[in-house]
N, C-alpha and C positions, 0 to 999 in steps of 0.2 A: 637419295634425297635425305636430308638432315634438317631436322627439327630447332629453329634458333629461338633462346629462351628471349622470351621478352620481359625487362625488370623496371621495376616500378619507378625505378629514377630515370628521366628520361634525356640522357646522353647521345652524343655523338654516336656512339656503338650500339646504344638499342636502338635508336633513327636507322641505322643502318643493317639490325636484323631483323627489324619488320620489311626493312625493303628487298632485301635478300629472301625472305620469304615470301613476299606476294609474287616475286621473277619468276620463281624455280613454280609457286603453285600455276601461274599462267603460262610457263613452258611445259609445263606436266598435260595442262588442261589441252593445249594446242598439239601436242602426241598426240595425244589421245585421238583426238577429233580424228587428226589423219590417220592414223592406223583404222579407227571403225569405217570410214568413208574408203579403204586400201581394202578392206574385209566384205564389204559391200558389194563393189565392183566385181571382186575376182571370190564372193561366197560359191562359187558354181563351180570353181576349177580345182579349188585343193580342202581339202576336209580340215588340214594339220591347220589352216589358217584362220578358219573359223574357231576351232578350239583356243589359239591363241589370241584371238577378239574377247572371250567369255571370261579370258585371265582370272578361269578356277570357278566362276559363277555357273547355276545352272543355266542359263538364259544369256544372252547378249544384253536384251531390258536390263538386268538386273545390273548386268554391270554396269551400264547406262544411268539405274538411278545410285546407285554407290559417289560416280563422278559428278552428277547433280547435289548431293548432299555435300560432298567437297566444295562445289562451287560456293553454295550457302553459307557454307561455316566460314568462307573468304571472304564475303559481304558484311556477314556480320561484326568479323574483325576487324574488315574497315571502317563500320561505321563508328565501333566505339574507339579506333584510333582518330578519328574525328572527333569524337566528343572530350576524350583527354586532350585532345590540342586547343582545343576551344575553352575550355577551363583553367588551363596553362596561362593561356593567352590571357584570358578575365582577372586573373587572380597578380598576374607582372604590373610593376609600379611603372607609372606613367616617370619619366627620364622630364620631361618639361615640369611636370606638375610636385616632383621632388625638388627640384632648385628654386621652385618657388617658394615651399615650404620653408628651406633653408633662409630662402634671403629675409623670409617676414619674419625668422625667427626672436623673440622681446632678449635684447641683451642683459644678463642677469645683471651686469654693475651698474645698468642704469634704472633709478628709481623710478617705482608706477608712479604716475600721474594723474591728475584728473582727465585726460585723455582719454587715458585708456580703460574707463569705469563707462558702466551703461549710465542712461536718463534715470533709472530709479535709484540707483546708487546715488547719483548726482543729489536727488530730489529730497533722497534720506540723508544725506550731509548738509542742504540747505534747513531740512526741518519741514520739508511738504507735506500736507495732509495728504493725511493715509499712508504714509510713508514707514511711522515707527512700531519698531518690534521690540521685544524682551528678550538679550539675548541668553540671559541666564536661568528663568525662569521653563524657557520655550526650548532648549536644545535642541540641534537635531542629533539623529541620530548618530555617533561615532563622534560624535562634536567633543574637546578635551573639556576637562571637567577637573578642579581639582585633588578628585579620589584617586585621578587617572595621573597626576603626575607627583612631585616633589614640592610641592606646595603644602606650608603648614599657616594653618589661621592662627591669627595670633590672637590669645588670650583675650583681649578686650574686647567686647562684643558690640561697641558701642563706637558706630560709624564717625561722630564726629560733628555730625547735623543735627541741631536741635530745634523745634516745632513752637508755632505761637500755640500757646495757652497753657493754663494751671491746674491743680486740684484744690478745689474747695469742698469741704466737708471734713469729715471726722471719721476714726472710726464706729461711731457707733449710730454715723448718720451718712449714711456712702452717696448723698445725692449735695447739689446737684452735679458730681462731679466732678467730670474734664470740663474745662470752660476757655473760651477763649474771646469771649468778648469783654465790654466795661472794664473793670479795674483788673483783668486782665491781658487788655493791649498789646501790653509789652512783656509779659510773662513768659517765657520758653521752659521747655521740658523736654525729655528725650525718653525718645521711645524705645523701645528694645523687644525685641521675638524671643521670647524662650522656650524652651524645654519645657512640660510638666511635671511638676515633681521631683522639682531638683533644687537643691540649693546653690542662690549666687550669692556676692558680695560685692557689694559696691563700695568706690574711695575716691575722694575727690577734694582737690581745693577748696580754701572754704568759699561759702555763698549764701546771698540772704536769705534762701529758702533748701528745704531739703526734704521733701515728704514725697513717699513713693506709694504707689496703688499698683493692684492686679486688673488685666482685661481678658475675657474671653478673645474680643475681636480688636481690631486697631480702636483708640479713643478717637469717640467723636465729640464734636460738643454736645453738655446740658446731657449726657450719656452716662448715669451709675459707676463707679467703680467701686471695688473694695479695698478700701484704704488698709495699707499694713505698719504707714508712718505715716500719722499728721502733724497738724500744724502743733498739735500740743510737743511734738518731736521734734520741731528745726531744730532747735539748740544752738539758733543763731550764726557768729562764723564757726564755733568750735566744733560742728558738726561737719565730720567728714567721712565717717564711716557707718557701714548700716549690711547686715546680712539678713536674708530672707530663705521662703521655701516658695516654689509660683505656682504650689500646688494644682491644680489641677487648670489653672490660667495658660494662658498665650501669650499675654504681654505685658511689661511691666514698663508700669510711668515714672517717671523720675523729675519734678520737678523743683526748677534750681535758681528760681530766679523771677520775680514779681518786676522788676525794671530793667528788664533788659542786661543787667551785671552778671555775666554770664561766669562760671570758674572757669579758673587758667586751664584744668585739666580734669575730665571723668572717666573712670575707668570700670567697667562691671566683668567680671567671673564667675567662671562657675567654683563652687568651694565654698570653704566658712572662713577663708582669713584675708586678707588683702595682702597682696604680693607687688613684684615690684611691679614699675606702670610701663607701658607699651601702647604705642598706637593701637590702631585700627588697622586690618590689612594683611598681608601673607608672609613670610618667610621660604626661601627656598630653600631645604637640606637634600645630603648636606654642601653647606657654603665652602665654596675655593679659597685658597685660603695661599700667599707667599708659604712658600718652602720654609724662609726663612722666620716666618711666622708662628707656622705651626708648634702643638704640643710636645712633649718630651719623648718622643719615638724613637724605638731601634737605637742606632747611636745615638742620640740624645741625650742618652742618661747608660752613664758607664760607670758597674758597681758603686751604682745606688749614689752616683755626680749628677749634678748637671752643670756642664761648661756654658758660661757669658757667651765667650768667642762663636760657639752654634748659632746663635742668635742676628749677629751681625749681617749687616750687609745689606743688599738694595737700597741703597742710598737712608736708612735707617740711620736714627741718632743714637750715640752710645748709651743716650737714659733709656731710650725704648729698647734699646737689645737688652739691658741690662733688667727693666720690666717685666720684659717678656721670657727671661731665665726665672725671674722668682715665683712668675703668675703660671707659671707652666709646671713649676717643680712641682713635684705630690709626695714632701714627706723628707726631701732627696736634700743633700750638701749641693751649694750650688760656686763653683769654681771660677774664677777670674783669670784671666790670662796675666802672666807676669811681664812680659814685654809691653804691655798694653797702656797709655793714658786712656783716661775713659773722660768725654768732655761731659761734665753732669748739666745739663740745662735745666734741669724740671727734679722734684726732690721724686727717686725711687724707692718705693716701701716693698718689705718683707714683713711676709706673715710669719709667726712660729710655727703657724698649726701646717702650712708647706714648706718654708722653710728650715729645717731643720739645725742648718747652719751652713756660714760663709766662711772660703778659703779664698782670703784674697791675693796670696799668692805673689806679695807687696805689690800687687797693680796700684795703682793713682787713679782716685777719680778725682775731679779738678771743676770748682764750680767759678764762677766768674757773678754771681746774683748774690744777694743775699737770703738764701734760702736752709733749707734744714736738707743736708744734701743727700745722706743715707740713712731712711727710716727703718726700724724694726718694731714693729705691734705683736701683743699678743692681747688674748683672749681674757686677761688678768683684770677685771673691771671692778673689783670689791672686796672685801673678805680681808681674813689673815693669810696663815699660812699652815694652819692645822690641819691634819688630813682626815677629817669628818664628812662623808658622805655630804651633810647638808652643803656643806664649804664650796665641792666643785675641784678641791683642790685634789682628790686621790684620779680625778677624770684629767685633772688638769696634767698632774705628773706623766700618764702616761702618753698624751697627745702634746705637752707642749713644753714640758719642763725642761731644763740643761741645755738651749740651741747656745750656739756660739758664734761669736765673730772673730776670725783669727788673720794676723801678717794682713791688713789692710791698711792703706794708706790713701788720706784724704786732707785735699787744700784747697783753698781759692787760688786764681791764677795769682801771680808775680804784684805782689805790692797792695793787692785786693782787701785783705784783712775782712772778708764779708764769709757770711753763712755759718752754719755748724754743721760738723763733722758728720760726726752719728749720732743719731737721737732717739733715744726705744722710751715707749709705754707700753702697757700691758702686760710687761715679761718674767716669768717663773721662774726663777736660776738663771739667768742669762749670764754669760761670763764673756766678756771683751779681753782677748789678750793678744797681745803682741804686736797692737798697729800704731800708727803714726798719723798723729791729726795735726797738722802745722799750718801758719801764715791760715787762720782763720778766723774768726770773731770769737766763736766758742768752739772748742776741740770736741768734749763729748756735751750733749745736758740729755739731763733724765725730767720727762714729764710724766704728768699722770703716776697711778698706781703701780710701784711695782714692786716683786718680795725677790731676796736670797738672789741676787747679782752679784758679782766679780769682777770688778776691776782690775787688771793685772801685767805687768809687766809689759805697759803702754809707754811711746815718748811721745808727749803731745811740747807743744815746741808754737813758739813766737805768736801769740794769739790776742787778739786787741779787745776782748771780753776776759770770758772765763777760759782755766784749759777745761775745767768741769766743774758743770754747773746745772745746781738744781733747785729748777723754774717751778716755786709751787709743786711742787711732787709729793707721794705719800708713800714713804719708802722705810721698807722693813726689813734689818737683818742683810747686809752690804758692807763687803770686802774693797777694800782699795788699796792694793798690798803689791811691791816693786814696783813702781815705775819711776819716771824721771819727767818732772814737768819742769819747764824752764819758760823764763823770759812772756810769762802772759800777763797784765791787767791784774786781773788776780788769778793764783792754780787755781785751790778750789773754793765754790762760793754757791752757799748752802741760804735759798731766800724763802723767807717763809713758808716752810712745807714742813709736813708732817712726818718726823724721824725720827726712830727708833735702831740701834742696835749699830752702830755704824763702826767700823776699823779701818781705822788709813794708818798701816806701819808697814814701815820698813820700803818708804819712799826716799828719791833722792826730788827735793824739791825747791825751785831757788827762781830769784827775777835779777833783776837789772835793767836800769836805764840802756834804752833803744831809740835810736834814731826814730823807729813808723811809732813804737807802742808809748815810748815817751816814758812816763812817770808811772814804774809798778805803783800799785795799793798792797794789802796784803798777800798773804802767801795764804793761808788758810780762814775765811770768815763766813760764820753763821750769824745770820740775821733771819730777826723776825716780831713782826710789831705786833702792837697791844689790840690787835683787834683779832689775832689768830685762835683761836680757841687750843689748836695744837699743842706742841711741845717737842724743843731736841731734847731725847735722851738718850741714853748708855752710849756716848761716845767715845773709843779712845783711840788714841793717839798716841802712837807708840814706837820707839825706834826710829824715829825719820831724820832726813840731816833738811834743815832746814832754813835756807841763807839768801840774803841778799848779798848776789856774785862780786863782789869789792866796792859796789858804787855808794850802799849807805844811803838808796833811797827810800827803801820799802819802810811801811810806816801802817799800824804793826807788822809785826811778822803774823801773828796769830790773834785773831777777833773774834769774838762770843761777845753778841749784842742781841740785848733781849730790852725789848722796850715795854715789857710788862714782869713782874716779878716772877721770880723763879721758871720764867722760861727755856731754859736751860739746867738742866739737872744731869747730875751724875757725866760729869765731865772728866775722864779719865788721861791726863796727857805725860807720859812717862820716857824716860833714856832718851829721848831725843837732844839733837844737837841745833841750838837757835844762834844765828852769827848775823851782825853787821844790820843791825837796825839802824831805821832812821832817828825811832826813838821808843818809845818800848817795845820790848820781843813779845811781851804777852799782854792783852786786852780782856779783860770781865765783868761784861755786865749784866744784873740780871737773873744771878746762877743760883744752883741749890745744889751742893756734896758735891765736890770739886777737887780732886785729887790733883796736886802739881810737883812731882817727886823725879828725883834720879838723873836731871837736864842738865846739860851744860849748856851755859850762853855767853857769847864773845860779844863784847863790847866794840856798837859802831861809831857813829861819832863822837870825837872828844866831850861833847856838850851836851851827850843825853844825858838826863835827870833819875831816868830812874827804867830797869830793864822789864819788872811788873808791876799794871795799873789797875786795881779793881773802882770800878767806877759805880755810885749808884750800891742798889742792892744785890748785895752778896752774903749769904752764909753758908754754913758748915763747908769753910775753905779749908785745904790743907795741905801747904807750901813747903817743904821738907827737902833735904836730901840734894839740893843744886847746886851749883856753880853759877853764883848770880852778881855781875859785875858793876853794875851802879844798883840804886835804889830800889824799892817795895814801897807802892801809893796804895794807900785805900780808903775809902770814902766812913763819912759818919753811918751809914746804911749797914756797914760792914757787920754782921755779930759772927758770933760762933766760928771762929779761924784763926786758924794754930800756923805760925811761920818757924819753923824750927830745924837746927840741924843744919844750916846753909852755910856753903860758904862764901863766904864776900868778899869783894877783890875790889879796893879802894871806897867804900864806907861802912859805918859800924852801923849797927841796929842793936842796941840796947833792952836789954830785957824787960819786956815790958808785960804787965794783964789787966785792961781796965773793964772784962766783964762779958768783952765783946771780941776783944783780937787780943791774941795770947802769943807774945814773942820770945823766945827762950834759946839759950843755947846754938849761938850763932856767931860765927867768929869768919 
């Protein structure tokens, strides 16, 4: 007889060695029987057979109850193989009651409905009594919670909803305070929950009222507060800012308005300064963001570049790639693709303090508007250029000084003649070399304050303005040395702005009659009228070849006009070469120390009068050393100026000194 194990999984094979086992116990038990009832019969005839009845027992009983005990432990085992069947059975999924489940199961792509919400739901979307709860106040438990996720509150503490009523009182009188009846009707105010013991700040557009109070508990009416800004505080519309402490309070009043004229905007913080404004409401960090969007990461910025080209793409405009290279640099040179137009719709600025400087790489950018197409700022809002601590300027040197724009090329489309080039204010040393501003209105202009710039071996070319021009600027100590400006309106054209230190030598510089630009003006003119308090000085001008290209329209070549006296000082214009004027080469009005030495000038048309005009007031001139081929005008204004030393090439000038202009020595 063999013992078959019974296991806990209950298979084809254990079903089948319990059953194996219960056979063999009830063919065992049925031996038995017949042999004791075989032992019985024939106990009287053989001794050997009753011994083998007793199989080793003392007694026959005993062997008796041995096989009684066997029976039991069979019974037993049957019953609890009954009771594991019957728990098998309990615990098997119902085959009809699972395809049920399936078929009612809610398809996720189709939207809940009002259907499928109970009566209370319903009752609490109609607005039923007894129906509403808090759900932010009341959470339940494991309910999300803003601590619990990516949610940041944003700075403004100040929901957006503002409350009938005002504060009346003072501070030395805190009653009757919040009010919202009578001649406060239409009065609104905003309330706000604070912190204890904290400092906020509030800013706000202006409004006809602005007086803020602290409360223990929310205001009610004809309810005390403690005024921390009264009415002796509006300050009318000019009041828009106000910081407090809500010491040991709960809530602070803000009120902003006696008629209903509510501000455009309010904004409260915690802090002591007012920062920029933001709604009311959450932020999620951090925010997804285009690939192509993103900051100057990994390749993004390759020794200490960042390339335009990264930027491109998902249907983005080349000004927003172009944007998003300079707004992302931190410090870094920011590269241009040279295969590249770049279509400019919208003017793109660069900072100094990120941008370090631009390799354009002669890319094109190409505007079609008349706008300012490529800005550069910097940080340079005042001052000289001393480097004094108080100045800003030794901070300024190492955050912002020497960036550069280099090999860049900028136009309007085809025939356009709109926009300007590049345009910087604010900039430390900035030096522009080597690009190409054409077919524009104005090639470069300089606004606002800027020191110690470089102009430099630029071709700006065909421009229906200026090729550079400066708009009101206040500019100190600037180079404007090689380049080649041709064919613009005027080259360069200098309007009332504050100048100091200026050198434009050793330019090639020239116009002519054009089909789009028409009729040049001059090649070189500063103006600036009597109402400027300013003054051009230390200018010179030196070594440039300077001509009207065969046509003999430009008219002057060179203009210094000062419509107040001695607006013009220390005018230094030397070696250069003036050809083919309309009608004089040089124009003076206005001046004080005036140097005009070393020039040659070629005679335009047959029927100018006269190649220099001083007009108005002019002293201490001194006209020396030229090649000057019709006449020398000068007005009764003229004193203290020496013409001498020149040579003249078809009229005499006669030696002359009445006191005021001293002529000598001129042949």
């Amino acid at each position: 007889m063999v013992r078959r194990d019974i296991d806990a999984f209950w298979d084809r094979e254990t079903k089948n060695n319990i059953n194996e086992n219960f056979k063999e116990l009830y063919d065992k038990a049925v031996t038995t029987t017949k042999t004791i009832d075989d032992l019985v019969l024939e106990s009287g005839e053989s001794n050997m057979e009753v011994v083998q009845a007793r199989a080793g027992k003392p007694t026959l009983n005993a062997r008796l109850n041995v096989i009684d005990d066997g029976l039991n432990l069979v019974d037993q085992q049957l019953a609890q193989t009954a009771q594991e069947i019957n728990r098998v059975d309990s615990s098997k999924a119902n085959k009809n009651e699972v395809e049920e489940a399936l078929n009612n199961k809610r398809d996720k792509s189709v939207p809940i409905g009002l259907n499928d919400t109970d009566s209370e739901l319903l009752a609490a979307i109609e607005g039923g009594e007894g129906t509403s709860f808090n759900l932010e106040s009341i959470p339940r438990d494991y309910s999300v919670t803003p601590e619990k996720t990516t949610f940041v509150r944003s700075k403004n503490l100040f929901d957006g909803n503002y409350i009938k009523g005002g504060l009346s009182g003072s501070k030395t009188s805190q009653t009757p305070g919040f009010v919202t009846t009578g001649a406060f009707e239409d009065a609104k105010s905003a309330v706000i929950e604070v912190k204890q013991h904290t400092t906020y700040t509030i800013s706000k557009t202006p409004s006809d009222r602005f007086r803020v109070a602290l409360t223990s508990n929310y205001p009610e009416h004809n309810r005390a507060v403690k005024f921390i800004r009264d009415e002796y505080d509006d300050g009318g519309d000019s009041a828009t800012e106000f910081t407090f402490n809500s010491e040991n309070y709960n809530y602070v009043t803000i009120y902003v308005t006696i008629n209903n004229e509510l501000p455009d905007f309010l904004q409260i913080e915690e802090g002591d300064i007012a920062t920029e404004w933001y709604t009311y409401g959450f932020f999620i960090t951090p925010q997804a963001e285009k690939y192509s969007s993103i900051g100057v990461i990994k390749d993004r910025m390759k020794d200490g570049k960042v390339y335009v080209n990264d930027f491109t793409g998902d249907g983005k405009s080349d000004a927003d790639a172009i944007q998003d290279a300079f707004d992302h640099s931190k410090g870094n040179v920011v590269v241009f693709n040279p295969e590249k137009k770049y279509n400019v719709n919208k003017t793109v600025t660069a900072h100094a303090s990120k941008v370090r400087g631009v390799e354009g790489q002669n890319a094109l950018l190409e505007a079609d508007a008349d706008i300012d197409i490529f800005k550069y700022v910097g940080s340079k809002t005042s001052g000289n250029a001393i480097p004094t601590p108080s100045s800003g300027n030794i901070e300024l040197a190492y955050s912002e000084m020497k960036p550069f724009i280099n090999h860049l090329r900028v136009s309007s489309t085809k025939g356009a003649y709109v926009g300007s080039g590049i345009v910087f204010d604010g900039t430390y040393g900035l030096t522009i070399d080597g690009c190409h501003a054409f077919n524009l209105k104005h090639g470069i202009k300089v606004v606002g304050l800027n020191r110690d710039f470089i102009v430099s071996n630029n071709t700006i070319y065909h421009c229906s303005g200026q090729g550079i021009f400066w708009d009101n600027a206040d500019v100190h100590q600037q180079n404007i040395v090689g380049n080649h400006i041709s064919y613009c309106k005027k080259s360069l054209y200098f309007l009332n702005s504050n100048m100091h230190n200026v050198q434009i030598v050793g330019n090639d510089i020239e116009s002519g009659f054009t089909d789009d630009i028409r009729y040049p003006e001059s090649l070189i003119h500063f103006y600036i009228d009597d109402s400027i308090t300013q003054v051009y000085e230390a200018i010179h001008i030196v070594g440039n070849s300077l001509q009207d290209h065969l046509n003999n329209y430009t008219q002057p070549l060179l203009k210094f006009e000062s419509k107040k006296e001695a607006g013009i000082q220390d005018l230094i214009i030397g070696n250069n070469q003036l050809a083919n004027a309309l009608k004089e080469s040089l124009y003076i009005e206005g001046s004080d120390r005036v140097a005009f030495t070393g020039n040659s000038i070629k005679r335009g048309g047959e029927d100018v009068p006269y190649s220099i005009n001083l007009v108005g007031s002019n002293k201490n001139v001194n006209i020396s050393g030229n090649n000057i081929p019709t006449g020398i005008q000068w007005s009764a204004e003229t004193t203290k100026t020496l013409i001498a030393n020149n040579i003249l090439d078809g009229f005499t000038l006669p030696d002359s000194d009445d006191g005021k202009v001293k002529v000598v020595n001129n042949f």
